[in-house]
C-alpha positions in Angstrom: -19.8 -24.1 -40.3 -21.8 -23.5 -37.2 -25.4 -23.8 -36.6 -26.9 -20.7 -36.5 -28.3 -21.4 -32.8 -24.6 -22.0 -32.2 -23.1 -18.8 -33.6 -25.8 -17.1 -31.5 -24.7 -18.1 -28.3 -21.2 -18.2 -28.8 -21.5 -14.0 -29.9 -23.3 -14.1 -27.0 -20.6 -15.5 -24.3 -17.7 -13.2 -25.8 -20.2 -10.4 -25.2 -21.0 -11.3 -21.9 -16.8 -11.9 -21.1 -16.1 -8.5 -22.9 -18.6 -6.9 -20.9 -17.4 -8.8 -17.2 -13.7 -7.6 -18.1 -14.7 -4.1 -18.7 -16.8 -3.8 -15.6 -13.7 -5.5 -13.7 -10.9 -2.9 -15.2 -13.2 -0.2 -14.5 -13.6 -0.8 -11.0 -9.8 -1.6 -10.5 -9.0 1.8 -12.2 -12.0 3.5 -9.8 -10.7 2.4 -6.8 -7.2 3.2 -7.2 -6.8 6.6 -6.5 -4.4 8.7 -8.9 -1.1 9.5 -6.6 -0.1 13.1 -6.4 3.3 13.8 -7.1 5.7 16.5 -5.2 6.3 17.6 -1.9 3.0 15.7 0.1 2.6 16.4 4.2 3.0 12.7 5.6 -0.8 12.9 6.4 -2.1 13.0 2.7 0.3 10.6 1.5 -1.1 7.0 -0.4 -0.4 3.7 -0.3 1.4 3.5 -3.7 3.4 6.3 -3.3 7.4 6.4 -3.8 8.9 8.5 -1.8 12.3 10.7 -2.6 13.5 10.3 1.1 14.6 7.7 3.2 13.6 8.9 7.0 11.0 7.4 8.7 9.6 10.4 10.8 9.2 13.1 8.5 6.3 15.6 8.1 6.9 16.1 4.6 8.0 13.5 1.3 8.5 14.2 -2.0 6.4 11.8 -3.9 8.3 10.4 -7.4 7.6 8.2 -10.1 7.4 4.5 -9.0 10.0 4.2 -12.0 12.6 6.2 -11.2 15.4 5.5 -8.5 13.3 6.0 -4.4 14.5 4.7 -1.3 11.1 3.7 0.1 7.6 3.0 -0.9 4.2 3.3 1.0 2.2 -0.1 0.7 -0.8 0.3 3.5 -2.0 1.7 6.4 -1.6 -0.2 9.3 -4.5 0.3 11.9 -3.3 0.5 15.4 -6.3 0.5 17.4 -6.0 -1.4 20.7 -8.0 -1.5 23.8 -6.6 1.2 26.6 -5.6 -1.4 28.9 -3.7 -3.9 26.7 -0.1 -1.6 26.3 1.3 1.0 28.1 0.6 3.6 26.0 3.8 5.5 25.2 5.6 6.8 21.4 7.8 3.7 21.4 5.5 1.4 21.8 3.2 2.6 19.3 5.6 2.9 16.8 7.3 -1.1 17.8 3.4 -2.1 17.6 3.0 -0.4 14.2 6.2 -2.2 13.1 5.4 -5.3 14.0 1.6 -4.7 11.7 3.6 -4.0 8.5 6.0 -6.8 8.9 2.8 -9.1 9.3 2.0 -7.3 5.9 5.2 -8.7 4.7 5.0 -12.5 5.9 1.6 -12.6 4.8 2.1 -10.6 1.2 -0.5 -8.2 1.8 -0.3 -5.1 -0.3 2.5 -6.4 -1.6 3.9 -8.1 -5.4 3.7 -12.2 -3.9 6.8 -12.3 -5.8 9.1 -10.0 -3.7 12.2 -12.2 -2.1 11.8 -11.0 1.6 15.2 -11.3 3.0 15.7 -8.5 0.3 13.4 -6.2 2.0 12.2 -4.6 5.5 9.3 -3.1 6.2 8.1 -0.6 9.0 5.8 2.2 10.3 6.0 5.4 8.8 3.6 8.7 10.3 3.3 6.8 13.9 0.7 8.6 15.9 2.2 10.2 19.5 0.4 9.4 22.3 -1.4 12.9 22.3 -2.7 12.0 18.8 -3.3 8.5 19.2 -5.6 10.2 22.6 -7.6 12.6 19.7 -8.5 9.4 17.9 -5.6 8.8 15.2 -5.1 5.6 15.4 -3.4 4.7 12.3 -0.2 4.6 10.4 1.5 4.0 6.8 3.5 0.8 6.0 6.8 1.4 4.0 9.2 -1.0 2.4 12.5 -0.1 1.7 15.8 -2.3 0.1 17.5 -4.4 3.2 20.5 -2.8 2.0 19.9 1.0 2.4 19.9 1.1 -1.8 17.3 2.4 -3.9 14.6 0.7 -5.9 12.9 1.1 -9.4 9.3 0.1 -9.5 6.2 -0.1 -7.9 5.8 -2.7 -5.4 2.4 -2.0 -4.4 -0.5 -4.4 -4.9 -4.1 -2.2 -4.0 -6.1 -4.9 -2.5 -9.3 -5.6 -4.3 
C-alpha cells in the first residue's frame, strides 16, 4: 500500500495527463475543419477532401467519403507567391511551378501519411491561378495525389499539420 502523500500525487499526475490529452484532442478536432460533401466549386474545396473526379482543371468536384472508391485527394495548398521578376509569368508556368510545390510535399511527407510508398503515387496542382488571377492577388493552389496507375483509392491520405 502506498503512502498517502504517494497516492496524492500519483491521482494528481493522471489528472494532469487526462487533462493535457483532452486539451490536445480538442484542439486537433478544432482545427480540422468538418469537409462538406457534394458538388464544391474548386475554390471552397479543403485539404482532406476526396474528390469523385479525376481532372485536374475543373471548376466544380464532387466531394465523397474518404472511404469509398475516389480517384484523387486534396492534401494542401501550395503557395505560389514569387517575386515579378524571377519567372516569366505565363498559365504553364504557374501551373509546372505549382507542380513542382506539391511534389516537394511528397519527398518531404508534408500533409501526407509518412507511410505512403511514393513510387505508388503522383502528386500535382489542382485550381492553378491564370495569370489574370495570379495579377488580382491569387496566388495559391491545391495539392492532389492520385494512384500512379490512374486507379482509385479507399482512404484518407491526408495528415492536417499541427
Amino acid at each position: 500500500m502506498l503512502p498517502r502523500w504517494a497516492r496524492i500525487g500519483l491521482i494528481t499526475f493522471l489528472a494532469i495527463v487526462v487533462a493535457l490529452a483532452t486539451v490536445v484532442v480538442v484542439r486537433v478536432a478544432t482545427r480540422t475543419p468538418a469537409i462538406p460533401l457534394g458538388a464544391t466549386a474548386v475554390e471552397d474545396l479543403l485539404p482532406g477532401s476526396c474528390l469523385e473526379e479525376a481532372g485536374r482543371d475543373l471548376d466544380e468536384y464532387t466531394v465523397v467519403p474518404c472511404q469509398d472508391d475516389h480517384p484523387q485527394q486534396v492534401f494542401a495548398v501550395a503557395e505560389l507567391e514569387l517575386t515579378p521578376d524571377v519567372y516569366t509569368l505565363v498559365d504553364e508556368a504557374i501551373g509546372m511551378f505549382g507542380d513542382e510545390v506539391c511534389d516537394r510535399y511528397l519527398e518531404y511527407r508534408l500533409f501526407l501519411l509518412a507511410d505512403l510508398d511514393r513510387g505508388d503515387y503522383e502528386v500535382y496542382a489542382i485550381a492553378v491561378p491564370s495569370v489574370d488571377d495570379y495579377a488580382a492577388g491569387r496566388t495559391d493552389a491545391l495539392c492532389a495525389i492520385a494512384p500512379l496507375d490512374g486507379g482509385t483509392m479507399t482512404g484518407d491520405l491526408h495528415r492536417p499539420m499541427p
